[in-house]
TIRO-767040 format. One line per 8 residues: their letters; for each residue x, y, z of N, C-alpha, C. Coordinates in steps of 0.1 Angstrom, whole numbers, plus 5000, padded with zeros to 4 digits. Layout:
REM TIRO-767040
A = X:Y:Z:X:Y:Z:X:Y:Z  ...
REM end
This chain:
REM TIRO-767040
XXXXXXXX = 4547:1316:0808:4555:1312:0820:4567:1304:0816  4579:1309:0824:4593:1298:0822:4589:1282:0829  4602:1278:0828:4600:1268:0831:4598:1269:0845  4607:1274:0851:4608:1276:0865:4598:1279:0876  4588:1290:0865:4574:1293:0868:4564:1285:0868  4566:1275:0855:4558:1265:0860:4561:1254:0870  4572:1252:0871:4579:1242:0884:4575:1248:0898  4570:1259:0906:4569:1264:0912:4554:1268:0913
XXXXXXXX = 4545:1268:0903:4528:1269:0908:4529:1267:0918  4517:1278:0923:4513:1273:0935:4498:1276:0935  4486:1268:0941:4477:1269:0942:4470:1282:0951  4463:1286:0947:4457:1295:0964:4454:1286:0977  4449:1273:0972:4448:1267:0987:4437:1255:0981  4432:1247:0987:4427:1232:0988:4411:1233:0985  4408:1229:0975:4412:1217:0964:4423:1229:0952  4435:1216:0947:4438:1219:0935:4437:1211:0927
XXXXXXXX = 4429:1213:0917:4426:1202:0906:4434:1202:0895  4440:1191:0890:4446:1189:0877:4439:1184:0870  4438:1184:0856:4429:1178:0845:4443:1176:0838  4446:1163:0832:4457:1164:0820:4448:1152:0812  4446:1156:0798:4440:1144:0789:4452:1145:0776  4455:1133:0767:4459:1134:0757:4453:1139:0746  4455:1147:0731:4454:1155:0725:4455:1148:0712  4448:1152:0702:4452:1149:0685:4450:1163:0679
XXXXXXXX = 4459:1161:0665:4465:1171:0653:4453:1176:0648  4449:1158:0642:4442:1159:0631:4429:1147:0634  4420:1148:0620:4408:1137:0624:4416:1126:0616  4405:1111:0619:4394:1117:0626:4400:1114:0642  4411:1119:0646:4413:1109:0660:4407:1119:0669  4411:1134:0663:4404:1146:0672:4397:1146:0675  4381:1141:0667:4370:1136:0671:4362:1136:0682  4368:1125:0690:4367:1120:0702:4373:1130:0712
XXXXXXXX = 4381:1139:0713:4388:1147:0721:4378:1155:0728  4366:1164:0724:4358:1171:0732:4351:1162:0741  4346:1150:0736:4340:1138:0747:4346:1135:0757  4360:1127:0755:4372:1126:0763:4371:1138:0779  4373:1148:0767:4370:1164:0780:4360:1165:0791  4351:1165:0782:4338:1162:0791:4335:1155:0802  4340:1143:0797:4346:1130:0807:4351:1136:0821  4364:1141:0817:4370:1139:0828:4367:1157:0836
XXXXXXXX = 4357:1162:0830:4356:1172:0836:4344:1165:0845  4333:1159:0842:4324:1152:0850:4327:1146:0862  4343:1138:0859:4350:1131:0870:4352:1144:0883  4357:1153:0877:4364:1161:0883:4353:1171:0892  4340:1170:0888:4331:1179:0894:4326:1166:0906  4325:1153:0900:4319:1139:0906:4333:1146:0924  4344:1140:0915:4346:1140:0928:4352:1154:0941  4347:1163:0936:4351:1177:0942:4332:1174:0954
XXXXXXXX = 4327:1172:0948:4311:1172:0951:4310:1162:0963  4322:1151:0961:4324:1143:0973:4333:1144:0983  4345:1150:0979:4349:1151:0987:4343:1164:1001  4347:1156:1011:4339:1163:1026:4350:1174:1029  4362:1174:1024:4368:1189:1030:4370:1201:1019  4358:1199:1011:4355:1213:1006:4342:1216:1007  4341:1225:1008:4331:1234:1009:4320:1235:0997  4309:1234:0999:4302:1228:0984:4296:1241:0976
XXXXXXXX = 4299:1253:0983:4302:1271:0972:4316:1264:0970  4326:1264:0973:4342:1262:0968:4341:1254:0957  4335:1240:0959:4337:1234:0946:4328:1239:0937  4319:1245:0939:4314:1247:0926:4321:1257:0917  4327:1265:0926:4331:1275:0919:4342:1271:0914  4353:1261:0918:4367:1259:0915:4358:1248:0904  4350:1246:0900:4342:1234:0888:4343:1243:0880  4335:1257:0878:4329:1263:0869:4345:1272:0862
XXXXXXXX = 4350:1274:0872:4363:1279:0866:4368:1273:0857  4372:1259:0860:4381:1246:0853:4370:1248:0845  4356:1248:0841:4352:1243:0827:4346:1252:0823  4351:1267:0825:4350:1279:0817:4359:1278:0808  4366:1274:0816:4386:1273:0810:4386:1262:0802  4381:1250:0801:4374:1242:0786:4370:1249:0777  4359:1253:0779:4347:1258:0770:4360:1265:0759  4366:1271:0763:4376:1283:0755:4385:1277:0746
XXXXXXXX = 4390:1262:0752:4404:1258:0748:4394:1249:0728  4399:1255:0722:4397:1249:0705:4405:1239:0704  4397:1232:0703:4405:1212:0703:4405:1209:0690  4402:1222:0681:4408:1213:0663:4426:1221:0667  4427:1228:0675:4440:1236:0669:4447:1233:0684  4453:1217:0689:4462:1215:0697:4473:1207:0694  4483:1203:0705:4493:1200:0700:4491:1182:0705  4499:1176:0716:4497:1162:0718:4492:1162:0734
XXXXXXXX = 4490:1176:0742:4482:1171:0752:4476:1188:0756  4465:1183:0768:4461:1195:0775:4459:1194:0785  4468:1206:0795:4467:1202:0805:4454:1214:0815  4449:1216:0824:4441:1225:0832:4442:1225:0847  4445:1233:0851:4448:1235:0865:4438:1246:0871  4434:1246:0884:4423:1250:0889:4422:1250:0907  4419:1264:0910:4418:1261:0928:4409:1273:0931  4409:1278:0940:4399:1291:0943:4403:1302:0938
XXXXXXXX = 4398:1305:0928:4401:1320:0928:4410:1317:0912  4418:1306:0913:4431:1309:0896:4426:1295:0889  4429:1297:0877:4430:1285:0865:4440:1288:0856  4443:1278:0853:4458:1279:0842:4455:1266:0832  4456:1271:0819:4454:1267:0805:4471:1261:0797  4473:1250:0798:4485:1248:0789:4482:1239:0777  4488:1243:0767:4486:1231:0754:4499:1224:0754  4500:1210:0750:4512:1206:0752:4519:1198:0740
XXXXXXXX = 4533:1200:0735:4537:1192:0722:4542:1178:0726  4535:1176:0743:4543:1160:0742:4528:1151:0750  4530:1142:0743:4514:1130:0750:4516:1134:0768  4501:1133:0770:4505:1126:0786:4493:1114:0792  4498:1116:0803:4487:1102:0803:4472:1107:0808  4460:1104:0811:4449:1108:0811:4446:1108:0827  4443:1120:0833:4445:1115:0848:4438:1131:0852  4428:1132:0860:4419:1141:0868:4426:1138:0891
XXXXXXXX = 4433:1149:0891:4439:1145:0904:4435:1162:0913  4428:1157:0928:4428:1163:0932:4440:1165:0944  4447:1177:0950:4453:1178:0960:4459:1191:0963  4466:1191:0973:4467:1197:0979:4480:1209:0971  4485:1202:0957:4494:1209:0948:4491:1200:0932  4492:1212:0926:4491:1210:0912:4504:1195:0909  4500:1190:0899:4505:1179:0888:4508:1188:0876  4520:1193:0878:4525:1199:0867:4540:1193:0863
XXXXXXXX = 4543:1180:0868:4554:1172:0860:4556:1174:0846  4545:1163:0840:4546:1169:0824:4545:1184:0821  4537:1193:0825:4538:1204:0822:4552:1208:0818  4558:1207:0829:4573:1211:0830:4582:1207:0826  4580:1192:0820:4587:1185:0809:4588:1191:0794  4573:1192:0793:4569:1194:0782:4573:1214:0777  4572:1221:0783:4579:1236:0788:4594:1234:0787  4607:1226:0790:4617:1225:0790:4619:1220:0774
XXXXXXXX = 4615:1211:0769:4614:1206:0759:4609:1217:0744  4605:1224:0748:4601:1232:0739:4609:1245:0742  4610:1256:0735:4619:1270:0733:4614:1279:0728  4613:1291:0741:4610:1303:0743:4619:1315:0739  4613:1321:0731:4619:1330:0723:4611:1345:0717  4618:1356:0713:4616:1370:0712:4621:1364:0695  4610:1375:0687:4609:1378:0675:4609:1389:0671  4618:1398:0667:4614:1413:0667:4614:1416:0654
XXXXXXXX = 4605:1421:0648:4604:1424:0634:4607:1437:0630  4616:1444:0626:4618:1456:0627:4611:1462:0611  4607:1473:0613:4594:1480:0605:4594:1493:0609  4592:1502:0600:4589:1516:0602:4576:1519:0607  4567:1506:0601:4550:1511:0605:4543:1494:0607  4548:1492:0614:4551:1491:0629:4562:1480:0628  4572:1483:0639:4580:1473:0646:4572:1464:0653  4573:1447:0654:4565:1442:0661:4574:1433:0670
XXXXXXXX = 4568:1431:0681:4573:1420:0690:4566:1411:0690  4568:1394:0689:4565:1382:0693:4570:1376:0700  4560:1370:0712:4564:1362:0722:4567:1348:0715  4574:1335:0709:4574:1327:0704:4577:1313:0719  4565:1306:0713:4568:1291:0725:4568:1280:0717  4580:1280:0710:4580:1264:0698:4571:1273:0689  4562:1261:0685:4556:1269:0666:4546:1279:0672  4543:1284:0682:4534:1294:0689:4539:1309:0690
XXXXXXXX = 4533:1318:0685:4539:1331:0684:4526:1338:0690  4530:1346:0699:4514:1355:0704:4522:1374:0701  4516:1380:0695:4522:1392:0695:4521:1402:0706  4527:1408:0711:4530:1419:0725:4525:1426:0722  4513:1432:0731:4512:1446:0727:4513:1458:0739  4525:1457:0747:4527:1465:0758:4546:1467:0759  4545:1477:0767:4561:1480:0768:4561:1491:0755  4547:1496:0749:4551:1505:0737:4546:1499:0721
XXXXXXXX = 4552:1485:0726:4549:1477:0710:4530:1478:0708  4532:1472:0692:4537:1478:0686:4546:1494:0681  4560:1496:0676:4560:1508:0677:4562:1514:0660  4556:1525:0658:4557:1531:0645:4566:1543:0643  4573:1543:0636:4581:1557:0630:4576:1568:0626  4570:1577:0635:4565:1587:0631:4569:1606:0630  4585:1604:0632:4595:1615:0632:4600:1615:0619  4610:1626:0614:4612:1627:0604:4623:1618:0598
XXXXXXXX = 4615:1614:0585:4624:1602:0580:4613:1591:0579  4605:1596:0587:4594:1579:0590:4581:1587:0584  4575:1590:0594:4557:1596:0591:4559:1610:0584  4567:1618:0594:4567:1629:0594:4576:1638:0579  4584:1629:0574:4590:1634:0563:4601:1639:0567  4614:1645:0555:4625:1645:0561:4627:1659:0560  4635:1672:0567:4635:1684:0563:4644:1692:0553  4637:1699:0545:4644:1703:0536:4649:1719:0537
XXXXXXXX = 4652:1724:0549:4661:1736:0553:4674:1739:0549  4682:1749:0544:4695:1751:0537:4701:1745:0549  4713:1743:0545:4724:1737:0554:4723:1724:0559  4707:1718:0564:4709:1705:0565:4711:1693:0557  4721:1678:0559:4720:1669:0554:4706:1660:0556  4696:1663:0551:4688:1652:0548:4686:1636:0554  4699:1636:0546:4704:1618:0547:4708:1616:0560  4718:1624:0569:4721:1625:0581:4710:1628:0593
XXXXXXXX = 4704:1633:0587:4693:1632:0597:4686:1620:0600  4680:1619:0589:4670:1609:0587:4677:1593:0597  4694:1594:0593:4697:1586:0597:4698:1585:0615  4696:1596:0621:4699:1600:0633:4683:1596:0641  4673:1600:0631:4661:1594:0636:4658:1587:0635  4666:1575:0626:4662:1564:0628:4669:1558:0641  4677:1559:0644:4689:1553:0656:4680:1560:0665  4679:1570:0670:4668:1575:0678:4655:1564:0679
XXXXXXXX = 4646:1560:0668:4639:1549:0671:4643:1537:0675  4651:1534:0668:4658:1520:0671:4663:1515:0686  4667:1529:0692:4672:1530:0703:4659:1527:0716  4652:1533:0710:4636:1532:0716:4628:1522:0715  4631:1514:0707:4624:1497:0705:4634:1490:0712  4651:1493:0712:4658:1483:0723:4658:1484:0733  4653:1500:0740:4651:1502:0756:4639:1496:0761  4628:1496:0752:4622:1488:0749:4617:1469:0751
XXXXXXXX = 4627:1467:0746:4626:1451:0744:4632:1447:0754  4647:1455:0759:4655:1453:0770:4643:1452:0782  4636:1460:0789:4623:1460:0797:4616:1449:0795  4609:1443:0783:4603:1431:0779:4612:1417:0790  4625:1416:0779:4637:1407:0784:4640:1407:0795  4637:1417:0802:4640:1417:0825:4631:1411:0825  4618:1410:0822:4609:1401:0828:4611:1386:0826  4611:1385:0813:4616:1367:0807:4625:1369:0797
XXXXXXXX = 4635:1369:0807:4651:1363:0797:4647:1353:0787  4647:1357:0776:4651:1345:0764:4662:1348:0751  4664:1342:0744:4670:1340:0732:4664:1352:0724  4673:1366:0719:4661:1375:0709:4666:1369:0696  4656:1367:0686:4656:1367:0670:4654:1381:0662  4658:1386:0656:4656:1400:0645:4654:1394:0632  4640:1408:0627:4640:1404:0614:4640:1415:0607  4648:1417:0594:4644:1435:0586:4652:1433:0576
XXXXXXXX = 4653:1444:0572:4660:1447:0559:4671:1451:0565  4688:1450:0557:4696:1449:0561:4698:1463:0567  4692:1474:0562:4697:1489:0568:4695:1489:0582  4681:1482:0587:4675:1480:0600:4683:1474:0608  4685:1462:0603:4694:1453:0613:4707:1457:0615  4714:1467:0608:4725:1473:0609:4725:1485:0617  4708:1492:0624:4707:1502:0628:4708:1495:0643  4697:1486:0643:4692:1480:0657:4708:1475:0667
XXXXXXXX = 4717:1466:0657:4728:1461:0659:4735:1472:0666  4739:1484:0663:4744:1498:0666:4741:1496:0685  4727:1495:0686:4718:1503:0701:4717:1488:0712  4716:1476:0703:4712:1468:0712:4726:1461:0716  4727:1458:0732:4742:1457:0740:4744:1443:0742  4732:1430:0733:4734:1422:0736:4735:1411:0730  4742:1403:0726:4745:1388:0714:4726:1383:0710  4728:1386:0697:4717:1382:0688:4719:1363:0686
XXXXXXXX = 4703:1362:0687:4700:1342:0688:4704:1343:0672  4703:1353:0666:4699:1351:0649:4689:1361:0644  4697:1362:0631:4690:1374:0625:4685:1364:0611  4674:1371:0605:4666:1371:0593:4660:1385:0584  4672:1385:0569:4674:1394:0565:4662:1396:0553  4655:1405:0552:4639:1406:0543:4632:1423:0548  4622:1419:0538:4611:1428:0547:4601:1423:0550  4596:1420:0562:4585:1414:0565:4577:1419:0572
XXXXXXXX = 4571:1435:0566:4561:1439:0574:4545:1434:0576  4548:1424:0569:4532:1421:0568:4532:1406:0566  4540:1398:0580:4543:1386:0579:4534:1381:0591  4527:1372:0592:4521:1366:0605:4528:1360:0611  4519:1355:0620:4526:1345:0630:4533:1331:0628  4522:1326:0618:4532:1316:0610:4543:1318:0603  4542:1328:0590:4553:1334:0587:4562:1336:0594  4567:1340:0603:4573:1341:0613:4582:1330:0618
XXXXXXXX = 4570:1322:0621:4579:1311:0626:4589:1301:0618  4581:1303:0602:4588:1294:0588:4600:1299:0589  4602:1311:0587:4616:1321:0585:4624:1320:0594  4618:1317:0613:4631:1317:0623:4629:1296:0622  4624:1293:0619:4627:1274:0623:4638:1274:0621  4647:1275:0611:4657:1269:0609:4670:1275:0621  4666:1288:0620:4678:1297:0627:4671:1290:0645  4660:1286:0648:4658:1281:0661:4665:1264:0661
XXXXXXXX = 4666:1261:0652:4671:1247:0652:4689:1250:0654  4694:1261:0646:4707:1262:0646:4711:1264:0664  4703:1272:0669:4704:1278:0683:4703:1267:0690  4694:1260:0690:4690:1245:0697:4705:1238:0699  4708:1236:0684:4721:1227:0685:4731:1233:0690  4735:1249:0693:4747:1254:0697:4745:1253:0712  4733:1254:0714:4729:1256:0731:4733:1237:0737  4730:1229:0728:4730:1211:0734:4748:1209:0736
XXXXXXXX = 4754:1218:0724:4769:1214:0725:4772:1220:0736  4769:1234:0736:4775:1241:0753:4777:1234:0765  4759:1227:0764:4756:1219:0778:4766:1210:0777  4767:1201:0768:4776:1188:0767:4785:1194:0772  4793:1203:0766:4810:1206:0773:4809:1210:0787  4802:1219:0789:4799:1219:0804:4794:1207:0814  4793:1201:0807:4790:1185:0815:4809:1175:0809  4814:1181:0806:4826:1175:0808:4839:1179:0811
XXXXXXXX = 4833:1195:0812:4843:1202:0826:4839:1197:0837  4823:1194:0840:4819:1188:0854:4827:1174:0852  4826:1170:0846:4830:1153:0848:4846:1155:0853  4855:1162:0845:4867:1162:0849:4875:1169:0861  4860:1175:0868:4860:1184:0883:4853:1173:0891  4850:1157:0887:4839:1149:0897:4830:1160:0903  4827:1166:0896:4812:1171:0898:4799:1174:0891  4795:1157:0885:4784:1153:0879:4778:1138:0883
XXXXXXXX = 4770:1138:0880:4767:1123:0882:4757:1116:0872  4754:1105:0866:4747:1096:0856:4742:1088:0857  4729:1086:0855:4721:1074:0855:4710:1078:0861  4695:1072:0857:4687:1080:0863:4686:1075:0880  4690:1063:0885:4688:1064:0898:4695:1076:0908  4709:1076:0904:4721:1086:0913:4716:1101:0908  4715:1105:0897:4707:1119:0894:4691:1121:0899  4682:1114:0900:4673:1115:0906:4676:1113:0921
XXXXXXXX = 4680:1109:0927:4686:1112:0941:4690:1124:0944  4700:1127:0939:4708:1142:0938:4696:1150:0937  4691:1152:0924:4677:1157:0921:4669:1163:0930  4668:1155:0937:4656:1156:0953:4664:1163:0962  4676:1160:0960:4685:1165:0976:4687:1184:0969  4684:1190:0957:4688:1204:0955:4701:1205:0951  4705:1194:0949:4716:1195:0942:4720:1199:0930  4712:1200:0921:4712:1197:0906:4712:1211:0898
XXXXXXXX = 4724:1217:0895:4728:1226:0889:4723:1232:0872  4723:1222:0867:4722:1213:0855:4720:1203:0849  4705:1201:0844:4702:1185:0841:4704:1185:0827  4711:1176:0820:4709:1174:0805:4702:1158:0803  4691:1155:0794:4686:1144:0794:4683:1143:0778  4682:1130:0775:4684:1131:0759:4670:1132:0754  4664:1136:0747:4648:1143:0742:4640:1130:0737  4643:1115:0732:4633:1106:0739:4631:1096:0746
XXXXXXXX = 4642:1101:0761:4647:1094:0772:4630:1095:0780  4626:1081:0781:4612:1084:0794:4615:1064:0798  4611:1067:0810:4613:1056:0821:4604:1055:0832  4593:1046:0837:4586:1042:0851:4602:1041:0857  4601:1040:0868:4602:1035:0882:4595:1038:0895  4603:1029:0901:4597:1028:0917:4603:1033:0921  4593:1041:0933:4604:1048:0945:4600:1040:0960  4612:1042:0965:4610:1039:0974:4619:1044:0985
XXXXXXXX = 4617:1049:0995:4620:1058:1005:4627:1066:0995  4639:1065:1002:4651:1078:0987:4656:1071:0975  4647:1061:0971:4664:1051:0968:4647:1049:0953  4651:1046:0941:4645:1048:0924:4649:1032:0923  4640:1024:0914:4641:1010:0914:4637:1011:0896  4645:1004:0895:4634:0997:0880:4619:0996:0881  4613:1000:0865:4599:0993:0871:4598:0977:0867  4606:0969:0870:4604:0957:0867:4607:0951:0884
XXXXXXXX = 4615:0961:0892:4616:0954:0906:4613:0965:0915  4596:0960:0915:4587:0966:0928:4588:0966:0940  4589:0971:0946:4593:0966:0966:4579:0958:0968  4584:0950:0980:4576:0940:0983:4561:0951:0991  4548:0939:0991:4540:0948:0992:4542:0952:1009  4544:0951:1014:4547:0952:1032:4558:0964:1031  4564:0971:1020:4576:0978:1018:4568:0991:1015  4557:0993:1008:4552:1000:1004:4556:1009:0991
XXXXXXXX = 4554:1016:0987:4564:1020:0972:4555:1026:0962  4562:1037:0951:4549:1044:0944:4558:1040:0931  4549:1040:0921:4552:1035:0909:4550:1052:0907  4558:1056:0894:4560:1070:0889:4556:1066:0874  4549:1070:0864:4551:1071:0853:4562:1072:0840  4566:1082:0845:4582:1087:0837:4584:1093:0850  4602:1086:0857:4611:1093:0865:4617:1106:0861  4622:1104:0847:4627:1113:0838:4623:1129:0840
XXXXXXXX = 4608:1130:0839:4601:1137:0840:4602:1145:0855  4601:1135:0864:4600:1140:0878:4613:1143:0884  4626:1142:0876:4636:1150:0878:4635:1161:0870  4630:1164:0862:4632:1175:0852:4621:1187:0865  4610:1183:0867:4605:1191:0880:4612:1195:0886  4619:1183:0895:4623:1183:0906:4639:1194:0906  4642:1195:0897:4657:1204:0893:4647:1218:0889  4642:1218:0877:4638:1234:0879:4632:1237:0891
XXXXXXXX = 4622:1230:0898:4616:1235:0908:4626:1244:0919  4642:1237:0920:4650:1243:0930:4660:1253:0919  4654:1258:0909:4665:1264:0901:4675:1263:0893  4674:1252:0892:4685:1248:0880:4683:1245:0869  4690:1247:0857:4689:1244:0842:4691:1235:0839  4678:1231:0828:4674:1220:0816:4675:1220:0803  4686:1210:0797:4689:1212:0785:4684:1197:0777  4675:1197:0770:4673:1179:0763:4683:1178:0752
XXXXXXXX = 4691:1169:0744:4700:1169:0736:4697:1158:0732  4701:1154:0718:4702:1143:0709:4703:1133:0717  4691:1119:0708:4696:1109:0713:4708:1103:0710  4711:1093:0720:4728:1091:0718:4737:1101:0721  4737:1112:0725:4746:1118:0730:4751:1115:0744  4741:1108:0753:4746:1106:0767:4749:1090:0771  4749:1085:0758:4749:1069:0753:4753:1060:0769  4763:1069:0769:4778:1065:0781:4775:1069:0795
XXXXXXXX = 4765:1075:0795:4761:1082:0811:4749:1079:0813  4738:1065:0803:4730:1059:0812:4715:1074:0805  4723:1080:0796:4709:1088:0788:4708:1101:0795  4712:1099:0805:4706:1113:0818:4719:1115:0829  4724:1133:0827:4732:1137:0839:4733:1145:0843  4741:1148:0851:4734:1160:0862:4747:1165:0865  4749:1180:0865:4759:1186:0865:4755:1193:0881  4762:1190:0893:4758:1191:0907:4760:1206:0910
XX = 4758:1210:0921:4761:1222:0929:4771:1221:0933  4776:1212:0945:4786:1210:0951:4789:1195:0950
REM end
């Protein structure tokens, strides 16, 4: 799911349960993590069981879901959180590369703030391995690579030149042929991947031997994230990811400069704004075209009616007021949720604008 897809869940209807617990790499802190689970699934069944406006077939069933959906999740192989979401009928499974805080919430809409932080923060990306027997496609989420197997993929070369051998009839070029069926394939893995890409626009990566990449380059109509020149038909998923890191890091930094300059055509158009109070304002109002926030900018505050406080000045208790966790976070929701793009950039790069800005609509 994009970001945007996750900013937008929606439950089938009441109860929606959130489970978010913090996560470890390695032992022995991992240890304790299946206990932890258990915990807050107990909580979570405790209080579905009490509450009076569900139905006590509803909770059970929206219980057994959520801790079906445990039972599955392998807690030697996560990142620094996990989250579980759960209502009648759907459950949704995320592993997450950023801590979050430990919290079992029921209501009437999913807690997918961190989710969505944590989804923004990280980078979705196409891996296409070009191969005669077989071309493969990987879905890549940060160090997570799941391989495709629809839209055709895997696909194999099985015409002549590939499986079928090349023809040896008077008068024909061989070489020309062969070369014609391969462009013919290649052409067929990009109409291909193009179909993939309508569904989730991302960044594509190629990987092959230079003939490949010079064939694919020919058919495909669209700017390459980065290519990686080899043969790697029999590279996994880690392999995979060793070989594009560097070229995703180079992408990372060309995509943070973009944002930056486009956050200083906005500035010289007064149409941006900085600091988390005035962007989180904006934020809420649908304004927010474009958030860039620096990657380990996190902040409490208070809210109170429209107006974001420090968490060091609480409104009085007769004022009423919600303490937030990370605000940071709840603009990062609160902008994809209405459609607009998230870029995290180097710390220190927003030094001068208060860490966090917001490139507006109008």
């Amino acid at each position: 799911m994009t970001v945007k897809d996750l900013a937008t869940l929606t439950p089938t209807g009441y109860p929606a349960v959130s489970l978010l617990m913090p996560t470890h790499r390695t032992a022995p802190a991992n240890q304790q993590d299946p206990i932890r689970l258990r915990n807050l699934l107990s909580e979570a069944r405790r209080r579905l069981e009490h509450d009076e406006g569900v139905p006590r077939d509803v909770a059970a069933q929206v219980y057994d879901d959520i801790a079906t959906a445990a039972e599955h999740v392998d807690l030697r192989h996560t990142g620094e959180g996990l989250a579980l979401f759960a209502s009648p009928g759907q459950v949704h499974v995320r592993l997450l590369e950023s801590p979050v805080q430990e919290r079992v919430v029921i209501a009437d809409t999913y807690e997918v703030r961190d989710v969505v932080a944590d989804a923004a923060r990280r980078h979705r990306y196409w891996a296409l391995v070009l191969s005669e027997q077989p071309t493969r496609l990987w879905s890549g989420d940060g160090p997570d690579l799941v391989e495709v197997t629809s839209h055709g993929f895997p696909f194999t070369h099985e015409g002549p030149g590939g499986a079928m051998g090349l023809p040896r009839d008077y008068g024909q070029n061989p070489s020309a042929h062969r070369d014609e069926r391969h462009r013919q394939f290649f052409r067929d893995i990009a109409a291909a991947l193009a179909d993939v890409d309508a569904l989730d626009t991302r960044p594509v990566f190629v990987l092959g031997v230079e003939r490949y990449l010079a064939f694919f380059a020919e058919v495909w109509p669209h700017r390459l994230a980065g290519t990686v020149t080899g043969n790697y038909d029999h590279a996994g998923a880690h392999e995979v990811y060793q070989l594009l890191a560097p070229r995703l890091a180079a992408y990372t930094a060309m995509e943070q400069v973009a944002a930056l300059e486009s956050l200083d055509a906005a500035r010289g158009a007064n149409r941006f704004a900085a600091g988390l109070p005035e962007v989180w304002a904006l934020a809420h109002q649908g304004r927010g075209a474009h958030l860039l926030v620096e990657e380990g900018y996190h902040s409490p505050a208070w809210v109170h009616g429209d107006h974001l406080h420090p968490p060091d000045q609480q409104p009085h208790a007769d004022d009423g007021g919600t303490l937030l966790d990370d605000a940071v976070d709840d603009v990062v929701e609160s902008v994809a949720r209405q459609g607009g793009d998230v870029t995290f950039v180097g710390d220190e790069s927003l030094a001068s604008d208060g860490r966090i800005a917001l490139i507006v609509r109008y």
